[in-house]
C-alpha positions as CSV (number, residue, x, y, z in Angstrom):
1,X,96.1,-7.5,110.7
2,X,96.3,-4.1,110.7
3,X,95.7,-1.4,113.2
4,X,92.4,-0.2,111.9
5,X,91.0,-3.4,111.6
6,X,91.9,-3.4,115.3
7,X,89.6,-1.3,116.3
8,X,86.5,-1.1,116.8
9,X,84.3,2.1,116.2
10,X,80.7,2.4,118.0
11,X,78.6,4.8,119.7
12,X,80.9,5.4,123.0
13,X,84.2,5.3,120.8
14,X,84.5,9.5,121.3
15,X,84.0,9.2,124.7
16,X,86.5,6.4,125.1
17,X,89.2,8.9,123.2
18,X,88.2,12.0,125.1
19,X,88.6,10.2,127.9
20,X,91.8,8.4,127.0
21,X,93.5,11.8,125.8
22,X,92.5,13.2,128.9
23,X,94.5,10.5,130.9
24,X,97.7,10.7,128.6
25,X,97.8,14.4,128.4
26,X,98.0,13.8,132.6
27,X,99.9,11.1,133.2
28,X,101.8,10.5,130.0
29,X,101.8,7.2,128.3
30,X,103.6,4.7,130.9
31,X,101.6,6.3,133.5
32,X,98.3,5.6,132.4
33,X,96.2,2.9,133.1
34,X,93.7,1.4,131.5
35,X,91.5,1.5,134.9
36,X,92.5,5.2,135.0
37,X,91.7,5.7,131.6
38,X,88.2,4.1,131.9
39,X,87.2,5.6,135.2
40,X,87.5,9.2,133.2
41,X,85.6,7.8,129.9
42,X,82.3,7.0,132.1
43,X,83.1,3.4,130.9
44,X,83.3,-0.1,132.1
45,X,87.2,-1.6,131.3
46,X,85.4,-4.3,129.3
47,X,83.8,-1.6,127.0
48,X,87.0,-0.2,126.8
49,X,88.6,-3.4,125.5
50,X,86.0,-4.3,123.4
51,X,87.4,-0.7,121.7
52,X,91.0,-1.4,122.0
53,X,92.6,-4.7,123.0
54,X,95.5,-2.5,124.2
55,X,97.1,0.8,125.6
56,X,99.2,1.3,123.1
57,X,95.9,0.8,120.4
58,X,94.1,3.7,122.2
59,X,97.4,5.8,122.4
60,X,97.6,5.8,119.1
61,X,93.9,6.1,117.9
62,X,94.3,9.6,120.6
63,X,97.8,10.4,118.8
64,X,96.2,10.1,115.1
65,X,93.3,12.1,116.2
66,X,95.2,15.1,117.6
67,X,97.3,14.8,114.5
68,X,94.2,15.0,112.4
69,X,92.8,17.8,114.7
70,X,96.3,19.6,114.4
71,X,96.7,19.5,110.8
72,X,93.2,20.5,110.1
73,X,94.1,23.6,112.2
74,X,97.5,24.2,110.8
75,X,95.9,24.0,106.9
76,X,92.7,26.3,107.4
77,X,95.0,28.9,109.3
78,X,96.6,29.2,105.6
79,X,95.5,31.5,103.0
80,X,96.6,30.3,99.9
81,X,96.2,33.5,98.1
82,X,99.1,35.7,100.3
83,X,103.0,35.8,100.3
84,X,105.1,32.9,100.9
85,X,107.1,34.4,103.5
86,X,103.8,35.0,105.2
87,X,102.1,31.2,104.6
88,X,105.2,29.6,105.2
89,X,105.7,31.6,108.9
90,X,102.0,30.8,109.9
91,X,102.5,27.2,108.8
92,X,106.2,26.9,110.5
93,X,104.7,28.4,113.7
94,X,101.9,25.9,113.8
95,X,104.5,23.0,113.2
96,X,107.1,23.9,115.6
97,X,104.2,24.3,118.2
98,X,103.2,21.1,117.8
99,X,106.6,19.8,117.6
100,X,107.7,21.0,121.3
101,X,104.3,20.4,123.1
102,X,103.9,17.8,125.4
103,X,102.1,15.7,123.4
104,X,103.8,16.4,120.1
105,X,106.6,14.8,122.1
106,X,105.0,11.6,123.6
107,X,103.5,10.9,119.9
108,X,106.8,11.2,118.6
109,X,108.8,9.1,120.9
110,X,106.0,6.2,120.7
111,X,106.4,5.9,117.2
112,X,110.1,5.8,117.4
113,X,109.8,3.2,120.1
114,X,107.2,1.4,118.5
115,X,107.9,1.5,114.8
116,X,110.1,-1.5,114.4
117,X,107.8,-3.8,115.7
118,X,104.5,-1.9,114.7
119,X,105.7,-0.4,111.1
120,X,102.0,1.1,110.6
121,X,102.3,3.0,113.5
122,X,104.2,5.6,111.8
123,X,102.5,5.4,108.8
124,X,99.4,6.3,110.3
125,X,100.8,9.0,112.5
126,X,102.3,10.2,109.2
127,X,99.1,10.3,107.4
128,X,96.9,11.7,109.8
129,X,98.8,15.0,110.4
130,X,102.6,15.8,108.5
131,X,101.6,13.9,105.5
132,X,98.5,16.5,105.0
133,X,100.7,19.1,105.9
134,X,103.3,18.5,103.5
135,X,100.2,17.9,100.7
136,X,99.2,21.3,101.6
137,X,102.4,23.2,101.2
138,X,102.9,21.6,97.7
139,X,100.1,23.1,97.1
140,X,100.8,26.2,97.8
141,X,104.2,26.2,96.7
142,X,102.4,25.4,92.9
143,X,100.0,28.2,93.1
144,X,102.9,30.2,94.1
145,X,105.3,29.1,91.5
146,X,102.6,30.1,89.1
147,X,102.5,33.6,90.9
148,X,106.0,33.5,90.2
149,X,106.2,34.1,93.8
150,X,108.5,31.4,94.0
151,X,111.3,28.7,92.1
152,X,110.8,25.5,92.9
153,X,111.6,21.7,90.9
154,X,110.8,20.0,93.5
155,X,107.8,20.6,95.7
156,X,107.8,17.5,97.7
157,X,111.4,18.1,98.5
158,X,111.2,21.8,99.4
159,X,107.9,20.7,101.7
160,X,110.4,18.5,103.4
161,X,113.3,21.0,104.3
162,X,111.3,23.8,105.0
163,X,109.3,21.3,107.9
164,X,113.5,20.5,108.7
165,X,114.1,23.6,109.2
166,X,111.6,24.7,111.0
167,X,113.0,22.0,113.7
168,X,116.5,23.5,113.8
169,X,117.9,23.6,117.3
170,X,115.4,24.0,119.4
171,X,113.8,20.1,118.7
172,X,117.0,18.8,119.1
173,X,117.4,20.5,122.7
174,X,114.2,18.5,123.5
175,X,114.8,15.3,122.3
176,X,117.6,15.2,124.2
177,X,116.4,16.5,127.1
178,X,119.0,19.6,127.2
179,X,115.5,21.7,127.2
180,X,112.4,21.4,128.0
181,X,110.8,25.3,127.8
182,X,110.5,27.6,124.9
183,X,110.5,31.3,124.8
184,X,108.2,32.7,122.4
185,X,110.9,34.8,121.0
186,X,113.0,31.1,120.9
187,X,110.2,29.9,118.9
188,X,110.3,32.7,116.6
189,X,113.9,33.3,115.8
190,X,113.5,29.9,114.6
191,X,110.5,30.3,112.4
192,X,111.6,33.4,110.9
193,X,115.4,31.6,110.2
194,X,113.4,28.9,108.6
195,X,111.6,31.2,106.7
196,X,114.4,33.3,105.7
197,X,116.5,30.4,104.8
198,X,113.3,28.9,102.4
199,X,113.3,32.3,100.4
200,X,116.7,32.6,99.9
201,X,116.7,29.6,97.9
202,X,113.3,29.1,96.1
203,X,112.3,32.6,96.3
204,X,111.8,35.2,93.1
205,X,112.3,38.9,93.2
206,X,108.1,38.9,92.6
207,X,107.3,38.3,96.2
C-alpha cells in the first residue's frame, strides 16, 4: 500500500495540515502529539485518524506540502529570460534557505530516518519540492544553452552539482550539529561561491 492511498482527503483535510504544521513547526516531530496536534486543528482525534492512521503519515503529508509550497516559490521567483549568474543566485538562495530552516531540517532527517523502512517517503519528499526544482533549472539551463549563455552536456547533472554546491559547508555544520545559526553574509558567500564555481565551468563568454 502506498502512502497516498493512506490518506484520506475530505473537507477538514486543510485544517487538519494547518493544524498539524503548526504543532511540528512548535514542538518538532517527537514532541508532538496527536492530542496536541488535534486540539490546534479544531478537530476530534478520531477525525484526525480517520485522515492519518499515524504521526509520521501527517508529518509527511505537512513535509510534502511545504515542499510543494517551497518549490512553487523558489520556481516563480525565476525569470527565465535573464543571466545565469542571476537565476542561478535567486534559485541557490531560495534552496539553501530552505536547506538550513528549521523545518527544512526536521523534513530532512525524517526521511533519512525513515527511508529504509518507508522507501516512498523520500520519493515523495523528492517529488514534491527538489525534483521540481531540478526540472526547472534544466530548463533553464536549455533555454540558456540556446542563448549561448551557457555549455552544458548534461543538464540533469549540472542541476545536481549546482543544488551540491549550493550546500557547501554551511549544511554540513548543521547536520552535525557544529552550527545551528546563519549569517546572512554566511549564506551568501556561499551562494555566490556556488554560483561562481557553476560559471566557471558551464559558462560562455556570451553571458
Amino acid at each position: 500500500m502506498t502512502v497516498e492511498s493512506q490518506i484520506k482527503k475530505g473537507r477538514k483535510y486543510d485544517q487538519v495540515i494547518d493544524g498539524a504544521r503548526t504543532v511540528f513547526m512548535a514542538d518538532g516531530f517527537e514532541g508532538a502529539t496527536v492530542d496536541s496536534i488535534a486540539k490546534c486543528a479544531g478537530v476530534s482525534k478520531a477525525t484526525l485518524y480517520s485522515y492519518f492512521a499515524d504521526k509520521r503519515l501527517l508529518f509527511m503529508e505537512v513535509a510534502t506540502c511545504e515542499c510543494g509550497k517551497q518549490a512553487t516559490a523558489a520556481i516563480d521567483s525565476l525569470n527565465m529570460s535573464r543571466p545565469p549568474a542571476e537565476v542561478l543566485h535567486t534559485a541557490g538562495t531560495h534552496m539553501l534557505g530552505f536547506m538550513l530552516s528549521e523545518f527544512g531540517q526536521r523534513v530532512f532527517r525524517i526521511c533519512v530516518a525513515e527511508t529504509d523502512r518507508f522507501p516512498e517517503l523520500g520519493q515523495r519528499f523528492w517529488e514534491s519540492g527538489p525534483g521540481q526544482v531540478e526540472t526547472t533549472l534544466r530548463r533553464y539551463f536549455t533555454q540558456a544553452i540556446e542563448r549561448g549563455e551557457l555549455r552544458i552536456e548534461d543538464t540533469s547533472l549540472a542541476a545536481h552539482q549546482f543544488a551540491e554546491l549550493c550546500k557547501a559547508e554551511l549544511f554540513p555544520r548543521l547536520v552535525f550539529g557544529m552550527q545551528t545559526e546563519f549569517s546572512e553574509a554566511e549564506r551568501e558567500r556561499v551562494v555566490d561561491g556556488a554560483v561562481q564555481m557553476f560559471m566557471a565551468r558551464y559558462g560562455t563568454q556570451k553571458q
